[in-house]
N, C-alpha and C positions, 0 to 999 in steps of 0.2 A: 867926354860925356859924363852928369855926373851918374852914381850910381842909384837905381831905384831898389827901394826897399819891396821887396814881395813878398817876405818871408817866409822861402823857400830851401827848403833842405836838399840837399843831394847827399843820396849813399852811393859807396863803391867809387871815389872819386879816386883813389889810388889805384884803383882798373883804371882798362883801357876805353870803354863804355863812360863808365862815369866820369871819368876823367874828362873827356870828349865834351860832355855834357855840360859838365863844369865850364868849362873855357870856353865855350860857346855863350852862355848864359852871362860869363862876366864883360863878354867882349860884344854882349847887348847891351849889357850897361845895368845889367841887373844883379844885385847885393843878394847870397846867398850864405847859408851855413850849411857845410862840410861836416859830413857824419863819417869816421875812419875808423880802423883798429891803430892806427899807428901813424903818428902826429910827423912823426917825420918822414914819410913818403906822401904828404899830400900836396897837391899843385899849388903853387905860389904866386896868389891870383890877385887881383885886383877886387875889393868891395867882399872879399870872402874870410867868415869866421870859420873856423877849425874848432872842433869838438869830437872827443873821441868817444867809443859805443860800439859796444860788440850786442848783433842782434839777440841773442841768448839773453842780455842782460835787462830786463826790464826796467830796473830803475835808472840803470843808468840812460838808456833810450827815453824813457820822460825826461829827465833832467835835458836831455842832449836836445827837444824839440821841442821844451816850453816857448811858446810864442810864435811856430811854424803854423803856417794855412796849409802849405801844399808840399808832400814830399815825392821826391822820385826816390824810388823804390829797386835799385838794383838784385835781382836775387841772388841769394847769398853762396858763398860756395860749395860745392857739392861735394856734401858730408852726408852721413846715415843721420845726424841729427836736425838736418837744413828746413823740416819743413817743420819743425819743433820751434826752431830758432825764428822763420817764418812769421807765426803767430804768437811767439812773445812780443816777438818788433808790432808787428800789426797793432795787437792788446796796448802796449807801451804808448804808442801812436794814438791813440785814440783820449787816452786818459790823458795823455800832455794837451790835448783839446785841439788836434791835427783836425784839419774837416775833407782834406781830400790826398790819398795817393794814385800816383803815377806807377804801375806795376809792371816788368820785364816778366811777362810769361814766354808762351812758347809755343810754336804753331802748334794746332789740334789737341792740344793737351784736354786729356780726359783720363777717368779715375782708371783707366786700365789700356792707358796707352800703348804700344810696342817698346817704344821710347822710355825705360823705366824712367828715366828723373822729368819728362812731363806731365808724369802722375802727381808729383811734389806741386808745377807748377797749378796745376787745377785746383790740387785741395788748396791752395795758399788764394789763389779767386773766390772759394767760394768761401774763407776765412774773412775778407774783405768784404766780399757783397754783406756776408755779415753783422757785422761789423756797425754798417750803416754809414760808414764813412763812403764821399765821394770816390768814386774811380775812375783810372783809365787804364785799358791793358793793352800791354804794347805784347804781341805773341809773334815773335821774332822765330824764323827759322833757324838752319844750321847756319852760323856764319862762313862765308864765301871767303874770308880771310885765313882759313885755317886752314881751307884744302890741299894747300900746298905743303901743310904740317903732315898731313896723310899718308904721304906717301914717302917711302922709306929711304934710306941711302940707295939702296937698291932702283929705285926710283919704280918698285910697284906702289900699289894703291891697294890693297889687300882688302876685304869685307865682304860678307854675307847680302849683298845690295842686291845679289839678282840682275836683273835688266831695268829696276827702278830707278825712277827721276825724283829729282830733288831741287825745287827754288831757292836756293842758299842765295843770303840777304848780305849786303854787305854794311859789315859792324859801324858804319859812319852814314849810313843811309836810317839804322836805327836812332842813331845817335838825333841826326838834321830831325826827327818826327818828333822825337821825345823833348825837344829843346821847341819844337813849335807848341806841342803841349803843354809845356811847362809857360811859355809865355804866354799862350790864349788864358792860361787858369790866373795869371798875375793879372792881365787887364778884363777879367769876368765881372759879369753884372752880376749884383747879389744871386738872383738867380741861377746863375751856375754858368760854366765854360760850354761851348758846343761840343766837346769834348766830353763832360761827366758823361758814365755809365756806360761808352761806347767799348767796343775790342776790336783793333786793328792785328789783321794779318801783316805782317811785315817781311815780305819775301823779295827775292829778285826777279827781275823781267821776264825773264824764262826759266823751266825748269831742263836740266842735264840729266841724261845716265852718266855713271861715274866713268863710263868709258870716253865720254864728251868732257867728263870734267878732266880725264886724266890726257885727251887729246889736246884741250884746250890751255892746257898749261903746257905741255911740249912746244905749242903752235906760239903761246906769248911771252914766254919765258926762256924757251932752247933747252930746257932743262926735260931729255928724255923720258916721262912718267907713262907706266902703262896700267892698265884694272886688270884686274886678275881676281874673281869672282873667288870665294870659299863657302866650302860649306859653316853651318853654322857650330859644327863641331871642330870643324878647321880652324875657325875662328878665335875658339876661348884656345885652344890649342897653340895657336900662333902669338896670342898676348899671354901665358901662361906664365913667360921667362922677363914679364916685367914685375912679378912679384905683387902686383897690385891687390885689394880684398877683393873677395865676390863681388861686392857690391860695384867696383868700378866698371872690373872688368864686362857686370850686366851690363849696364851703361855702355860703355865703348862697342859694345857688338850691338847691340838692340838701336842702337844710331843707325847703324847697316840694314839691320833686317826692318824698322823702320820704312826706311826709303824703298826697302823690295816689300813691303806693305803698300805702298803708294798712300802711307801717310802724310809726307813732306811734300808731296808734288805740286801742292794749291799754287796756283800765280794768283796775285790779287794787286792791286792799284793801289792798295792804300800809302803806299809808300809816296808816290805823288799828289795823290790826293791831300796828304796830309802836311807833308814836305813844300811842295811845292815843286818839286823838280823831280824826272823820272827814277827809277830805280837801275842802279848800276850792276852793269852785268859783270860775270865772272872777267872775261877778256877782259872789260876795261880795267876791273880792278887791281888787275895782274900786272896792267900795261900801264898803272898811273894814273889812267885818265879819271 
């Protein structure tokens, strides 16, 4: 197939996310540019330009998206300076004469989420809206890929969750939406994509207590995991001897107490809707399918 020119950028292409995105996009047969810290962990794709760009740097992000209509937007990683870095890229973006992003938020993100780092992702939306540039915001749950990271040699699952449920999304279900977005915005009438200005929920079919999520991995995997509730002092207590800053260690608890917020519980359809194909539940994902 040859390749079509859309002139589209992908960040975070050396993630697993963008990565995903990437290869998806060239195996449409669509010509993109690769935004990286580091020229040599990125995918060796077919029709893709490579240019390197750390979000903090603003000129170098103009220089890196001169001639870009649509970019996807990976958010960056989670540092005390990320939502700084954020809105340099955003700013940078805009003055290269970008006219639409693609943005990975985060379910329910609001300025005072439970969640500390989906407070980052809100202010970085409403940096966009903005802006005045086109959007679309992908607000992806906890990924359902990780779950199984959770839980320890020991094979508990340790956190503050309470009896809360949580729709965790699987990282390739985010991936199939963002790559249908990114192709609606390359064949868009002047007028714009059925996509500009929309914000999809991105979660999985059901939501689990972590006591289902930690059943449900015994049940697909053989591998023994049980939940075992903490309090929320237990909690900075029990991550304490990973040496991490404050700041992470907010984050890695307030993910728990989160979900016993009944912040993360939303089910929503946009994953089909938008995809085209149902959202994949934990089981299958465990199981392959």
């Amino acid at each position: 197939m040859d390749l079509v020119s859309g002139r589209v950028a992908v960040t975070g292409a050396t993630g697993q996310l963008g990565g995903a995105v990437a290869s998806s996009l060239s195996a449409a047969g669509l010509a993109q540019r690769l935004l990286v810290r580091s020229r040599a962990r990125a995918p060796r794709l077919p029709g893709v330009e490579v240019v390197t760009a750390d979000y903090a740097d603003g000129d170098a992000v103009r220089a890196a998206l001169r001639g870009v209509d649509t970019v996807f937007m990976v958010s960056g990683a989670e540092e005390p300076e990320r939502l700084a870095a954020h809105r340099t890229f955003i700013d940078a973006a805009a003055g290269a004469g970008v006219t639409r992003i693609i943005y990975t938020s985060f379910l329910a993100a609001t300025p005072d989420a439970t969640f500390t780092l989906a407070r980052d992702h809100w202010h970085t939306e409403q940096h966009i809206r903005a802006s005045g540039l086109r959007f679309t915001f992908l607000r992806d749950n906890l990924y359902a890929d990780q779950f199984v990271l959770f839980a320890g040699a020991d094979g508990l699952l340790l956190g503050p969750g309470a009896d809360g449920r949580v729709s965790a999304v699987a990282r390739r279900d985010v991936a199939d939406v963002a790559v249908a977005v990114l192709l609606a915005a390359v064949t868009a009438a002047p007028a714009g994509s059925p996509h500009d200005g929309r914000t999809y929920d991105l979660t999985g079919p059901e939501a689990l207590s972590l006591a289902e999520v930690a059943r449900t991995i015994t049940e697909v995997t053989g591998r023994p995991v049980r939940y075992q509730p903490e309090t929320v002092a237990q909690a900075y207590l029990s991550r304490a001897a990973f040496g991490a800053p404050d700041w992470q260690v907010d984050a890695w608890v307030s993910t728990y107490t989160a979900i016993a917020a009944g912040e993360l519980c939303t089910v929503s359809g946009d994953v089909e809707r938008v995809s085209g194909h149902p959202a994949t539940s934990l089981a299958q994902l465990l199981a392959g399918g």
